[in-house]
N, C-alpha and C positions, 0 to 999 in steps of 0.2 A: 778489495775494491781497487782499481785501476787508478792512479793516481791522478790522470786528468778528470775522473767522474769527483774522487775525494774535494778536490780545487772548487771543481764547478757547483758539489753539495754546501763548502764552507760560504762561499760567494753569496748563494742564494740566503745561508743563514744570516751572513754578516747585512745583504741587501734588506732581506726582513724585518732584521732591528735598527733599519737606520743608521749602521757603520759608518763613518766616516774616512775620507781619504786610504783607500781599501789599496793597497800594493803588496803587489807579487814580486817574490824575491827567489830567484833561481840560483841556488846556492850548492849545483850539483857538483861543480867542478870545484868548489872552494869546503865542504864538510861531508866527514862522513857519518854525519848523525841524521841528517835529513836531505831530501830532493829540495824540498819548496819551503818556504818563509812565506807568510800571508800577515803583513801588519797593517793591521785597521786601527783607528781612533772613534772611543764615545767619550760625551760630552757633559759626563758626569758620574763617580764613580759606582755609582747603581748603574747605569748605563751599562759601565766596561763590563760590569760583572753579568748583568743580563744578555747580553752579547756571547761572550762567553759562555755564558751556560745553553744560549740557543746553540751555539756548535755545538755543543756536549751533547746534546738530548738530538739534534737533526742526525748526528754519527750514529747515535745509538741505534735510532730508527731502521738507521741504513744499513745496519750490523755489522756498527764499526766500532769495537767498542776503547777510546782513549788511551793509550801506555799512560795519560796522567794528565795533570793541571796543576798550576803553581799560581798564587796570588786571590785569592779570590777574598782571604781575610783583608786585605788592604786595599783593592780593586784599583789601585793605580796600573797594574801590569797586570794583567792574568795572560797566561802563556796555557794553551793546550797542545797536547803534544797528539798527534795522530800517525804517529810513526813518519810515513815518507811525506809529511805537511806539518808543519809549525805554524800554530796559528796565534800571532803575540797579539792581544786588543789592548788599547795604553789610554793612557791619559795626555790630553796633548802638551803637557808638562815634560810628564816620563818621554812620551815617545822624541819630545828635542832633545833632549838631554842625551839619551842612549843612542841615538839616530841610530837606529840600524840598518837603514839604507844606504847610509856614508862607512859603517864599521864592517858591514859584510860587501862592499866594494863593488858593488853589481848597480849596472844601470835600472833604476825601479821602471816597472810594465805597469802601467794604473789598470 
């Protein structure tokens, strides 16, 4: 799957479940692990976790199937990893704390 269709499938997921503060982070020029960063915020850690697992199951759909997911026993962070997209959904605790808007250096695109 083409990585702007990837972008445009996570959005609609993260849109679905009510994500919060949804930013794209173009992190082409700065790692060679991923093209894109997608950090969202829900607003309770059932939330992050449901969130998170709607991107898992909308990829799957799409026959894209996840390199992984980390976080989901503690649901402050859950990070899915979709090859050329990072999709981190946080706690809005976690996500000030780690800013990853401010550590990966890049002007955030809402």
């Amino acid at each position: 799957m083409q990585t702007e269709k990837m972008i445009e499938l996570v959005h609609n997921a993260l849109e679905d479940m009510k994500a919060k503060e949804v930013v794209d982070l173009d992190v082409r020029e700065r790692s060679s692990i991923t093209d894109y960063m997608i950090v969202a915020s829900g607003t309770s850690k059932r939330h992050v976790a449901a969130v998170a697992e709607e991107v898992i199951v909308k990829a799957k759909e799409a026959g894209v199937m996840p390199l992984g997911s980390e976080g989901q026993s503690s649901s402050d962070w859950v990070l899915v990893d979709l090859g050329d997209v990072v999709v981190h959904v946080m706690m809005p605790d976690a996500r000030s704390f780690y800013d990853l808007e401010r550590l990966w250096g890049v002007d955030a695109d809402a």
